[in-house]
Backbone as JSON Lines, residues from 0, in Angstrom:
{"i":0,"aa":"X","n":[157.04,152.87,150.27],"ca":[157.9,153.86,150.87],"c":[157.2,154.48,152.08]}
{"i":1,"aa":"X","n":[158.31,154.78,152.85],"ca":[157.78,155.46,154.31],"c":[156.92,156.6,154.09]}
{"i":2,"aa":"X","n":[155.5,157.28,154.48],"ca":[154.67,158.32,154.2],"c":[155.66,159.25,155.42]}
{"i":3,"aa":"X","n":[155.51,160.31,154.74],"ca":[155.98,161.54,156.08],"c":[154.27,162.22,156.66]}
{"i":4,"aa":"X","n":[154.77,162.4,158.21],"ca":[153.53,162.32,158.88],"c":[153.2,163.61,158.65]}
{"i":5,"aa":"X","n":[151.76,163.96,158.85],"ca":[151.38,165.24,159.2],"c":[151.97,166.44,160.48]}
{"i":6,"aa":"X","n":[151.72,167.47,159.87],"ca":[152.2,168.31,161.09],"c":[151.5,167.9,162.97]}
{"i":7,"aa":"X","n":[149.92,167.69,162.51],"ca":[148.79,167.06,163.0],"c":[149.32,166.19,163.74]}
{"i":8,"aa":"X","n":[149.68,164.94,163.36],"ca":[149.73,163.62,163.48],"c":[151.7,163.72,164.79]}
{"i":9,"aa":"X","n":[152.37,164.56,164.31],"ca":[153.49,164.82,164.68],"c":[153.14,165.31,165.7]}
{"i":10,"aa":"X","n":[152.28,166.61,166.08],"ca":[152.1,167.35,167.49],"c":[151.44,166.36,168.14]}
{"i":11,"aa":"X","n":[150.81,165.35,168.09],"ca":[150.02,164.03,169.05],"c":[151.06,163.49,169.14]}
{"i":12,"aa":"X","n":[152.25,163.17,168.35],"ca":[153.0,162.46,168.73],"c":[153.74,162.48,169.82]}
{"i":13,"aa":"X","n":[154.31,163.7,170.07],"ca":[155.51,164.59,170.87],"c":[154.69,164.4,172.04]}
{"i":14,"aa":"X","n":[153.44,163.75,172.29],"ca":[153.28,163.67,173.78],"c":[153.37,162.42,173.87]}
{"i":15,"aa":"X","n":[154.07,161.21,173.33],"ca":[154.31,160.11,173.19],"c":[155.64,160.25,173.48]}
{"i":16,"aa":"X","n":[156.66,160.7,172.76],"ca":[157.63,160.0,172.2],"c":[158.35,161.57,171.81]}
{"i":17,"aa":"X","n":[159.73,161.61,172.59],"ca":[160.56,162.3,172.05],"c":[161.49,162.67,170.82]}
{"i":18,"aa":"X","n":[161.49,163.46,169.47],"ca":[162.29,162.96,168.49],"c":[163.9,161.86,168.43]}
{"i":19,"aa":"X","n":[164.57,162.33,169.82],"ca":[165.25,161.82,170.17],"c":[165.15,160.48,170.03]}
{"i":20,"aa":"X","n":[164.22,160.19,170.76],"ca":[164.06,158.68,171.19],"c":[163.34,157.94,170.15]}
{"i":21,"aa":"X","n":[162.53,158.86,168.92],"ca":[162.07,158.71,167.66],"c":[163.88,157.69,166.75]}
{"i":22,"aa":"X","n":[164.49,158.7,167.0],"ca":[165.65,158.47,166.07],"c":[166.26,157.41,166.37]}
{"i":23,"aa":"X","n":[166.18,157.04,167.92],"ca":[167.1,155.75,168.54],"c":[166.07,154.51,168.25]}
{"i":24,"aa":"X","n":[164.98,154.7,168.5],"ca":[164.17,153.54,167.92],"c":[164.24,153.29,166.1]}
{"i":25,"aa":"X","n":[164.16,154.24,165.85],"ca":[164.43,153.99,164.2],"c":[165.03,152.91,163.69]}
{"i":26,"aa":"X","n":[166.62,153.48,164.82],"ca":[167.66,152.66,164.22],"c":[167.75,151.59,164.82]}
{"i":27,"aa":"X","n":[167.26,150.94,165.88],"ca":[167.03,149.89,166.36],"c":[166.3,148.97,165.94]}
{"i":28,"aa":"X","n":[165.4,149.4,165.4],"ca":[164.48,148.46,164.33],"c":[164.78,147.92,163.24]}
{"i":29,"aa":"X","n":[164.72,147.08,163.71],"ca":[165.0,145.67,162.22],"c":[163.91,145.55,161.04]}
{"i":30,"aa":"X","n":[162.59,145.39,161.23],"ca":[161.8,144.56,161.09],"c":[161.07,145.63,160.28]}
{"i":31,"aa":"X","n":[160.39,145.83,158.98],"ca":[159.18,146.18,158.28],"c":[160.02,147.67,158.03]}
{"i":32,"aa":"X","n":[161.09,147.76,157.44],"ca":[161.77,149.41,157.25],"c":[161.21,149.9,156.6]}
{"i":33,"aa":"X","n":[160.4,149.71,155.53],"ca":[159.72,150.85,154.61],"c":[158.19,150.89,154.87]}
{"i":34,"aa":"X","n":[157.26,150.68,155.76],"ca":[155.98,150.39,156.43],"c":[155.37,151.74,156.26]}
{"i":35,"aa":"X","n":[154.78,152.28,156.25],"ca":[153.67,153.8,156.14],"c":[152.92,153.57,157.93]}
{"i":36,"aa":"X","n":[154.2,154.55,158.46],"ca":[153.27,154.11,160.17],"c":[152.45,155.11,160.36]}
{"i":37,"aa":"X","n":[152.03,156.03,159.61],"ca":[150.76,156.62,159.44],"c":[149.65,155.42,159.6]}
{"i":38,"aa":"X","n":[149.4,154.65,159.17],"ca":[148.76,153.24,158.93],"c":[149.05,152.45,159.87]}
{"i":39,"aa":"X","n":[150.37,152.4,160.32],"ca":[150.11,151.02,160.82],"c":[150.56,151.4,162.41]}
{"i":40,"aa":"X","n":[151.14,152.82,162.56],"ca":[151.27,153.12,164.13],"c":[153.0,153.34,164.34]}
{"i":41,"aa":"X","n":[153.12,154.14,164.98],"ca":[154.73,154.53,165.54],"c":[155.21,153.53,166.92]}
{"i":42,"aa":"X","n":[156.46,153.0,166.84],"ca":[156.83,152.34,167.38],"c":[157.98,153.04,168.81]}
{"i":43,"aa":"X","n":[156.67,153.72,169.9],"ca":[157.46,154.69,170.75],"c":[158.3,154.11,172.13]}
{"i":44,"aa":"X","n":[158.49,152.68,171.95],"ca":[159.11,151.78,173.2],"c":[159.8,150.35,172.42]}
{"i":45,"aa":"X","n":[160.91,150.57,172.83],"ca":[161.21,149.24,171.96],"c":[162.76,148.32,172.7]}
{"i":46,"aa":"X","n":[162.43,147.25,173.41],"ca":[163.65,146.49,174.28],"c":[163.14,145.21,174.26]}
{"i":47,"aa":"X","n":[163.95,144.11,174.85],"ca":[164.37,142.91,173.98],"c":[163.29,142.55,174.47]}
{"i":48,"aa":"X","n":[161.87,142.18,173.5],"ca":[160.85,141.05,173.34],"c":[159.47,141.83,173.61]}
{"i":49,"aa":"X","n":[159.64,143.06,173.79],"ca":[158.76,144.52,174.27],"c":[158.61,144.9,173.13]}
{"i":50,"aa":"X","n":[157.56,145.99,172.66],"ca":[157.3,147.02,171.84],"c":[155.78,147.61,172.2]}
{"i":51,"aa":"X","n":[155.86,148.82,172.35],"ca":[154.84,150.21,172.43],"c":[154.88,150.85,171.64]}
{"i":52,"aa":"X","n":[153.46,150.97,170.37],"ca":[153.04,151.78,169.51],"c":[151.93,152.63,169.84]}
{"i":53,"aa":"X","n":[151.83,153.33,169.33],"ca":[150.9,154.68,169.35],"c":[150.19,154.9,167.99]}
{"i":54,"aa":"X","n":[148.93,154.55,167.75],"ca":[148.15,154.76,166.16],"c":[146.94,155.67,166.48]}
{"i":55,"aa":"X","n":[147.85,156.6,165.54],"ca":[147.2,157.71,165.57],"c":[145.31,157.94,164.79]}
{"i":56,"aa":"X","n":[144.45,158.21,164.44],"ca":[143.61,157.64,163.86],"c":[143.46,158.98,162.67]}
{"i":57,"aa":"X","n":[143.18,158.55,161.7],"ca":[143.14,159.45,160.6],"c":[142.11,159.3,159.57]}
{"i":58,"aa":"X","n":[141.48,159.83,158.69],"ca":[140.23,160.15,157.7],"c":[140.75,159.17,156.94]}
{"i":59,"aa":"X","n":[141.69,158.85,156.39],"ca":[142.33,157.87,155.79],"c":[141.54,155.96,156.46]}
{"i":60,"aa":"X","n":[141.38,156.14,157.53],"ca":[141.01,154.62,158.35],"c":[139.37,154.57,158.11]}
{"i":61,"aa":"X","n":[138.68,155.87,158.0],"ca":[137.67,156.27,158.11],"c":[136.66,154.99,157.49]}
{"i":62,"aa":"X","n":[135.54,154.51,157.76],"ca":[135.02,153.5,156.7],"c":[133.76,153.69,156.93]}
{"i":63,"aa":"X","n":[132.87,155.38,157.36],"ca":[131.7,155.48,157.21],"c":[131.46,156.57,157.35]}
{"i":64,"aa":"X","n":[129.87,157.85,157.6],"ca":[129.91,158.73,157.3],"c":[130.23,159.16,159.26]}
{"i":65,"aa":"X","n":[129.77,158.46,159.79],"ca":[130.33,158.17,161.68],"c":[131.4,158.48,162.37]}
{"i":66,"aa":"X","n":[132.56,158.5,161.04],"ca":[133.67,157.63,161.7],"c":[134.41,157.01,162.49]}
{"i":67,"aa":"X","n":[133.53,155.64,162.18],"ca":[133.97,154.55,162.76],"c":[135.67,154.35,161.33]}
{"i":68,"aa":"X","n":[136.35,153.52,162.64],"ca":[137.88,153.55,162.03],"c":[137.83,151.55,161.61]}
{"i":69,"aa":"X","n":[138.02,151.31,160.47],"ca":[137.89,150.19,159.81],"c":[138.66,149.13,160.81]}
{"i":70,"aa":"X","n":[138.21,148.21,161.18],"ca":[139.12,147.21,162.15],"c":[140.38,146.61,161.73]}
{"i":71,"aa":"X","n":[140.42,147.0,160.53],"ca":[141.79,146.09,159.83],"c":[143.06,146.95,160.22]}
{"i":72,"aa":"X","n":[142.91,148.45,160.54],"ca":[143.9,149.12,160.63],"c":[144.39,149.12,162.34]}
{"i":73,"aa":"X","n":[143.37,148.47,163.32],"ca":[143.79,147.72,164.63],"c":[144.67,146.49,164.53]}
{"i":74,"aa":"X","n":[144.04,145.96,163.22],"ca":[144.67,144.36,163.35],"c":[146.5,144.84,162.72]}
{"i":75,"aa":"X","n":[146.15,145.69,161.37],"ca":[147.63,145.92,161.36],"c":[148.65,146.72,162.13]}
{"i":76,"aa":"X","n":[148.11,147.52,162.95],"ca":[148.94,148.25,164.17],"c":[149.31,147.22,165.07]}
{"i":77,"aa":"X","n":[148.28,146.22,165.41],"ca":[148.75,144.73,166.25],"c":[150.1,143.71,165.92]}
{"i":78,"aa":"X","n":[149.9,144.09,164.49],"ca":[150.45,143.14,163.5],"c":[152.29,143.69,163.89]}
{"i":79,"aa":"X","n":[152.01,145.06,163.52],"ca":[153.36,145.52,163.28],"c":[153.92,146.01,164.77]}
{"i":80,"aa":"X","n":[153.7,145.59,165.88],"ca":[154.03,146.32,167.28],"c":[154.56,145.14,167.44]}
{"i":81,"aa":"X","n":[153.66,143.68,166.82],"ca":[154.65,142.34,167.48],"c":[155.53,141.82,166.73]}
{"i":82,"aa":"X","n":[155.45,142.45,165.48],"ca":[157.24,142.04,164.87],"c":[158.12,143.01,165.5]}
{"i":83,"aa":"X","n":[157.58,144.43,165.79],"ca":[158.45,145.02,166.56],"c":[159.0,144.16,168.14]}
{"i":84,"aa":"X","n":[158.28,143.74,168.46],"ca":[158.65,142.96,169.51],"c":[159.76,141.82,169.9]}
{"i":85,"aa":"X","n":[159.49,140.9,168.57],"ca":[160.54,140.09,167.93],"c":[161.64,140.7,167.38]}
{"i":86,"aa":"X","n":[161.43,141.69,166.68],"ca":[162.54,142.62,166.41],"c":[163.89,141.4,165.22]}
{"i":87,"aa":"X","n":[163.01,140.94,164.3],"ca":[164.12,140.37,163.41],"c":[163.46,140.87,162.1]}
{"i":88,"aa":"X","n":[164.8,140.98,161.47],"ca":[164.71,141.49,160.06],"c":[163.64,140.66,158.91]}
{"i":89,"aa":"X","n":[163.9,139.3,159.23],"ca":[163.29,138.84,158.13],"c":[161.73,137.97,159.33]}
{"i":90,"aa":"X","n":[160.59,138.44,159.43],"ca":[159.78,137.7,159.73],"c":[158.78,138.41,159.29]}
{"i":91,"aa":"X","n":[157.32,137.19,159.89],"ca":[156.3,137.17,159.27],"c":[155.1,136.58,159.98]}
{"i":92,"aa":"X","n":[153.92,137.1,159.86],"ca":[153.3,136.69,160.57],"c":[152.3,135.42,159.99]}
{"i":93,"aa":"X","n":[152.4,134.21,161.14],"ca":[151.48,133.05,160.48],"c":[150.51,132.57,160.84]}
{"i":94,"aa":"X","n":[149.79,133.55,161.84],"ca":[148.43,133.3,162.8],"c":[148.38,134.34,164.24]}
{"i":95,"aa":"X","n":[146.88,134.25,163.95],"ca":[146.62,135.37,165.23],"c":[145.22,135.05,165.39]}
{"i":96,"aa":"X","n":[144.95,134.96,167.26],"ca":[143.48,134.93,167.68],"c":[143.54,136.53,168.12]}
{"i":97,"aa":"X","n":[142.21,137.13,167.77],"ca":[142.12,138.31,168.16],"c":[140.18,138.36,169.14]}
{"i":98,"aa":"X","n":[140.52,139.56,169.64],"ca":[139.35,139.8,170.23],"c":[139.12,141.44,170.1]}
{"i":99,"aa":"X","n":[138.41,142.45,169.1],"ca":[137.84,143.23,169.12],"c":[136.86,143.57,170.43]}
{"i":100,"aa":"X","n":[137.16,144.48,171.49],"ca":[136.09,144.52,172.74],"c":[135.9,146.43,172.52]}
{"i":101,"aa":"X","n":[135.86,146.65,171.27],"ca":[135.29,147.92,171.53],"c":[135.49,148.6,170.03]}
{"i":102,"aa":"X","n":[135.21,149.38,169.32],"ca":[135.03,150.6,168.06],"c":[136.32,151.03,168.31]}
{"i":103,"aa":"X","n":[136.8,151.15,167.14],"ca":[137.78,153.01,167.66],"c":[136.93,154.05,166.36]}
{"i":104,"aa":"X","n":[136.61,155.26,167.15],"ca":[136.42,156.15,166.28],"c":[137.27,157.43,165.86]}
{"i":105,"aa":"X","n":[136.73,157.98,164.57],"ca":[138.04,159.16,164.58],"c":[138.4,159.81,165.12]}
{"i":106,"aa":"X","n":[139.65,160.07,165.3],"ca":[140.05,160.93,166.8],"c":[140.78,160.39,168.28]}
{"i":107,"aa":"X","n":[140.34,158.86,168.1],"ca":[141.01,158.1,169.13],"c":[142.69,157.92,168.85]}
{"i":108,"aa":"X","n":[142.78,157.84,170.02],"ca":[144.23,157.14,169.68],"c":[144.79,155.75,170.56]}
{"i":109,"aa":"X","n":[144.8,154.83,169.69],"ca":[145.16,153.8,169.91],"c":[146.72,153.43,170.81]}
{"i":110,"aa":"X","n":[146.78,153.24,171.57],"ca":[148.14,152.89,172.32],"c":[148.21,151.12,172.38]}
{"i":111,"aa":"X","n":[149.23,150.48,172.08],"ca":[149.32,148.87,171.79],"c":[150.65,148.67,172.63]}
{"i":112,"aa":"X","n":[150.59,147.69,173.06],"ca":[151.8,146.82,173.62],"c":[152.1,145.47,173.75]}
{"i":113,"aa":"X","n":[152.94,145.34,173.16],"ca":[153.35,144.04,172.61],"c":[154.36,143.06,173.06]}
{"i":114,"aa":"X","n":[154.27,141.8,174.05],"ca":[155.32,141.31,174.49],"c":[155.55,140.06,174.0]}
{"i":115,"aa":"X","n":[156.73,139.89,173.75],"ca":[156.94,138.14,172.91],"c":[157.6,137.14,174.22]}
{"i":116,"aa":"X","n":[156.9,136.29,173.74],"ca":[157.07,134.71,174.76],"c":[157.64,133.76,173.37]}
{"i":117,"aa":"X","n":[158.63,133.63,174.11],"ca":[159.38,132.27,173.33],"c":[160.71,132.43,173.59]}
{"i":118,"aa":"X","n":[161.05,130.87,173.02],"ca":[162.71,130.41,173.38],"c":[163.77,131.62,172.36]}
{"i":119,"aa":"X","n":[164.44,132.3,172.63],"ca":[165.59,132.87,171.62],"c":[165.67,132.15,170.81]}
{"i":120,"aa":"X","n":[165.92,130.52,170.69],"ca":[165.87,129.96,169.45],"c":[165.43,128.97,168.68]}
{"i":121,"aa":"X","n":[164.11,129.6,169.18],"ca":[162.76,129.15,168.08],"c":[162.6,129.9,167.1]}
{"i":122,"aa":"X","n":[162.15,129.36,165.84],"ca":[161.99,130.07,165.1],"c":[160.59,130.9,164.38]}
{"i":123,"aa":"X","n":[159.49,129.8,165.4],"ca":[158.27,130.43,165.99],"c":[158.19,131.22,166.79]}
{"i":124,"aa":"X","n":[157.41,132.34,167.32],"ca":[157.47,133.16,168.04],"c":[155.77,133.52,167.96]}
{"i":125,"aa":"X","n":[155.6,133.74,169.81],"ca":[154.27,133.96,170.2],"c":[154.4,135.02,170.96]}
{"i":126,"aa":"X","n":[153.6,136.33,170.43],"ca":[153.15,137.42,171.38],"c":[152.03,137.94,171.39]}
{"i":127,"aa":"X","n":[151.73,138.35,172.63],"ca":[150.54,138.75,173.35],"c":[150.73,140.38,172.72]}
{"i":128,"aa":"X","n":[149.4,141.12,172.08],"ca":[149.41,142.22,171.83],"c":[147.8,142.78,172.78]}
{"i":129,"aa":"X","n":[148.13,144.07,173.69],"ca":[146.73,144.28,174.16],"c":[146.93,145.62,173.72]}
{"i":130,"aa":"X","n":[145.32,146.18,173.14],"ca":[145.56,147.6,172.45],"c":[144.6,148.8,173.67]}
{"i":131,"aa":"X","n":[144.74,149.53,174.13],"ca":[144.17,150.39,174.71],"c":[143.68,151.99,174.41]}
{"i":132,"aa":"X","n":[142.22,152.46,174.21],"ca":[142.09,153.87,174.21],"c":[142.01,154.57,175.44]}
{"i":133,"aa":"X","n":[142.76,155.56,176.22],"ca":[142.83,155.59,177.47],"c":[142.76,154.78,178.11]}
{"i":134,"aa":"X","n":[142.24,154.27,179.25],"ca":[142.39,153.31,179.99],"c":[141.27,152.34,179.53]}
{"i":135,"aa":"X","n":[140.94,151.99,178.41],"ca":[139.95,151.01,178.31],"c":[140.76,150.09,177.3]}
{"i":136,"aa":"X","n":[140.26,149.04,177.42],"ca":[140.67,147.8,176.55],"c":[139.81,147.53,175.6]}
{"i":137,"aa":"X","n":[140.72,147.6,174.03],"ca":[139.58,147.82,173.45],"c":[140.02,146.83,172.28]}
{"i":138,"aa":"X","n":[141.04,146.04,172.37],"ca":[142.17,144.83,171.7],"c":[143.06,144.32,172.89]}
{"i":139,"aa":"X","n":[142.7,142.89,171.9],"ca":[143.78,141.7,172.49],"c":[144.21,140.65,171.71]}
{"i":140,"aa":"X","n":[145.05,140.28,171.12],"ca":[145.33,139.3,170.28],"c":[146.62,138.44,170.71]}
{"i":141,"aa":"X","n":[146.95,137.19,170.27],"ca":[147.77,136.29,170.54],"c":[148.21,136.3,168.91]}
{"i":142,"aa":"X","n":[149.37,136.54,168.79],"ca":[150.18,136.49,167.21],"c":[151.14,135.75,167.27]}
{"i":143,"aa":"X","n":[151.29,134.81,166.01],"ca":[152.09,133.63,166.15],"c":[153.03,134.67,164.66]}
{"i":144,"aa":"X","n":[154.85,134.4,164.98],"ca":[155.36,135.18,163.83],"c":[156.44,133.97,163.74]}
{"i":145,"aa":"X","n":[157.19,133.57,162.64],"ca":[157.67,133.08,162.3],"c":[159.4,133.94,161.69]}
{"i":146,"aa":"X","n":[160.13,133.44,161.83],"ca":[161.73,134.42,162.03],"c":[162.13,133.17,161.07]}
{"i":147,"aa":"X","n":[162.35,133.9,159.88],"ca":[163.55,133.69,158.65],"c":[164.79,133.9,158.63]}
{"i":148,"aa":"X","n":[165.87,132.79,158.08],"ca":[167.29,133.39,157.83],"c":[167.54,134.12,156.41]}
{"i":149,"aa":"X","n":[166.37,134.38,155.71],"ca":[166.25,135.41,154.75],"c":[164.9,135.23,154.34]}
{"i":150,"aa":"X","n":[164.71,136.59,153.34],"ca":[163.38,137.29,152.89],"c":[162.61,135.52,152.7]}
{"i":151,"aa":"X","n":[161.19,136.14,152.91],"ca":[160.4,134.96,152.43],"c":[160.21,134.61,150.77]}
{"i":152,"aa":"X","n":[160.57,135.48,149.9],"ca":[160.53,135.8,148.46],"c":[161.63,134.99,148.25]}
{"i":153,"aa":"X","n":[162.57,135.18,148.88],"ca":[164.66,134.66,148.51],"c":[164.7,132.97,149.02]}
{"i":154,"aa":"X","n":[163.25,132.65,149.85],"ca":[163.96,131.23,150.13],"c":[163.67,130.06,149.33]}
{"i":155,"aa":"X","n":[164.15,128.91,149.27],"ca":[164.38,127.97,148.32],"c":[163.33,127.14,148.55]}
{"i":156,"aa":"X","n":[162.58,126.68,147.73],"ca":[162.12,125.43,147.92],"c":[163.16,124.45,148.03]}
{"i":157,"aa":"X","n":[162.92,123.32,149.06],"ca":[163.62,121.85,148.98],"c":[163.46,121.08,147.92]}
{"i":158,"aa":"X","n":[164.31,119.87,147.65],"ca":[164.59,119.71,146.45],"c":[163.96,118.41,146.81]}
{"i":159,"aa":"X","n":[163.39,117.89,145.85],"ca":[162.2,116.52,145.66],"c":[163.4,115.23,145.86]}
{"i":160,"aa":"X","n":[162.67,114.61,146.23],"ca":[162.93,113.42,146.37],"c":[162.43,112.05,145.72]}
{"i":161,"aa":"X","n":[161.3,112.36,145.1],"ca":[160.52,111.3,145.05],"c":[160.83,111.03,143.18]}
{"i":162,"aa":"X","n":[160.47,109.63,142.48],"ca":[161.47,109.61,141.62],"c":[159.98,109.2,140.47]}
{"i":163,"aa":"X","n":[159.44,110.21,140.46],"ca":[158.24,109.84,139.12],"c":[158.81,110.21,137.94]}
{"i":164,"aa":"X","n":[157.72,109.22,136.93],"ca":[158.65,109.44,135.31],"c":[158.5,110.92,135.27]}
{"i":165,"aa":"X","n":[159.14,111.17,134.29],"ca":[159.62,112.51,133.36],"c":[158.44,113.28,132.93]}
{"i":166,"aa":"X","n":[157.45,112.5,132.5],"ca":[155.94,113.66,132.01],"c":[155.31,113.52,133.4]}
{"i":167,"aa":"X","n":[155.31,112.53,134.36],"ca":[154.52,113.46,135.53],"c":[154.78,114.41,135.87]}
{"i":168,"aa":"X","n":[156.17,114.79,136.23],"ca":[157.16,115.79,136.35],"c":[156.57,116.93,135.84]}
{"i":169,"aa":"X","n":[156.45,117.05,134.19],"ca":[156.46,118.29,133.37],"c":[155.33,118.88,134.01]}
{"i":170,"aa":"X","n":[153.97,117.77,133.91],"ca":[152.79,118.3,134.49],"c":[152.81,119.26,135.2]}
{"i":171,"aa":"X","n":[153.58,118.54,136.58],"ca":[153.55,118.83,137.88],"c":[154.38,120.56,138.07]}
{"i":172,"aa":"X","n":[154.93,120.96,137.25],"ca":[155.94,121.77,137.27],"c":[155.15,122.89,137.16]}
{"i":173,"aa":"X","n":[153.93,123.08,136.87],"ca":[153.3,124.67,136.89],"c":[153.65,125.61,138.66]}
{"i":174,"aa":"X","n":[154.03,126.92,138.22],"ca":[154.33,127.4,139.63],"c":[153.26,127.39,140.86]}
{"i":175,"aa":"X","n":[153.66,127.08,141.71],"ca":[152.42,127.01,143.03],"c":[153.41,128.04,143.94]}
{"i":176,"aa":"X","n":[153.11,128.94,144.09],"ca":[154.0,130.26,144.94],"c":[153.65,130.04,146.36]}
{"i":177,"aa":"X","n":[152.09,129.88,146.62],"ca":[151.72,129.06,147.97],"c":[152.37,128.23,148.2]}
{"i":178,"aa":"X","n":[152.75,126.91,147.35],"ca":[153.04,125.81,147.97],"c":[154.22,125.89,148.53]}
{"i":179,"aa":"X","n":[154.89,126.65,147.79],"ca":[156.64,127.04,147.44],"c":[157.0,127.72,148.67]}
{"i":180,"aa":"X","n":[156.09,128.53,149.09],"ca":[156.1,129.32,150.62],"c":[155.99,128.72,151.83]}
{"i":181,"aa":"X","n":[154.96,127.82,151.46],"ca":[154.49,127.01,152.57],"c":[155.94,125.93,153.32]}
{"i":182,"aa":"X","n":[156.03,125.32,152.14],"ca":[157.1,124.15,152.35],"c":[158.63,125.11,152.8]}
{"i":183,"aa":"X","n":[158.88,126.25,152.41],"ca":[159.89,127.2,152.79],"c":[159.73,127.35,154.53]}
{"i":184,"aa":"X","n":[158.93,128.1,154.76],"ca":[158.04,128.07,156.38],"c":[158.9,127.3,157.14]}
{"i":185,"aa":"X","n":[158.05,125.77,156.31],"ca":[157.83,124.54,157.4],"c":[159.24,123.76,157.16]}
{"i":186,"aa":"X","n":[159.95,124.59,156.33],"ca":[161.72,123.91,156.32],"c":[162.47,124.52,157.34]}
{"i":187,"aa":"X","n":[162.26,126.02,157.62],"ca":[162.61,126.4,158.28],"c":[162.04,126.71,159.5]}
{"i":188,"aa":"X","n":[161.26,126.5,160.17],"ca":[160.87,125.85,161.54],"c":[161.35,124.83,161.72]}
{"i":189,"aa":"X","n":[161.6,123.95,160.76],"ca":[162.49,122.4,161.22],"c":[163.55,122.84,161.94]}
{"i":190,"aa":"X","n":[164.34,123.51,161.38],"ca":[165.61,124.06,161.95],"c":[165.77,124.72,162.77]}
């Protein structure tokens, strides 16, 4: 479920991002509706293949007595600015080169922008995410996301073809949820 932000976290915001324009992006967004953007960053720009987040940094990211802010919470603010970008309900991300060129410590605030390159109807999708603390560059990643015609949980495995006896079968039948995902993916990129 969505975290409600701090009073804190809200007054940094308002020099971002108008509630107004809070509310119109809301509803424009497809993609990750119940996300904790305390964590993963507010989504304050959002038009077709674009997205601008703002991650705020909090004691929560904290991962020493320094605070230095744990790198995973860059990679997921990256993560979630370029599905914002793609802007479809059902996707997912299936690869990313990244380049860390700097710390964030507590107190920074992360600004990200995210633009997607690809055909409208591919069902791969590649965007460039560069993250900035003031004017320094301090992230860059290339994210590969993949766009479903439903949840990745809801889709079907394809149905076998191949015609082995009856006890290879049984064997074979223990659940593989990886495999089941995988072959889901790569059915639907065919298409």
């Amino acid at each position: 479920m969505m975290k409600s932000i701090s009073f804190d976290e809200y007054a940094q915001l308002e020099q971002f991002i108008s509630q107004e324009d809070a509310a119109r992006i809301k509803a424009e967004l497809l993609t990750c509706p119940e996300v904790d953007t305390s964590l993963t960053g507010t989504i304050i720009e959002l038009s077709k293949n674009h997205a601008k987040s703002v991650l705020i940094t909090s004691n929560e990211m904290v991962s020493d007595e320094l605070g230095l802010i744990h790198d995973s919470f860059i990679f997921c603010a990256a993560s979630y600015v370029a599905q914002a970008a793609v802007n479809k309900e059902y996707s997912m991300l299936i690869g990313s080169k990244n380049n860390f060129y700097s710390p964030l410590k507590l107190g920074d605030i992360l600004i990200l922008e995210a633009q997607a390159l690809f055909d409208e109807n591919s069902k791969k999708r590649e965007v460039k995410v560069v993250g900035h603390v003031n004017e320094i560059k301090i992230f860059e990643s290339s994210i590969q996301i993949v766009v479903t015609d439903d949840h990745i949980f809801r889709l079907k495995r394809p149905p076998s073809t191949n015609t082995k006896p009856q006890e290879e079968e049984k064997e074979e039948q223990k659940p593989n949820m990886e495999a089941a995902m995988a072959q889901a993916m790569l059915k639907n990129l065919a298409t």
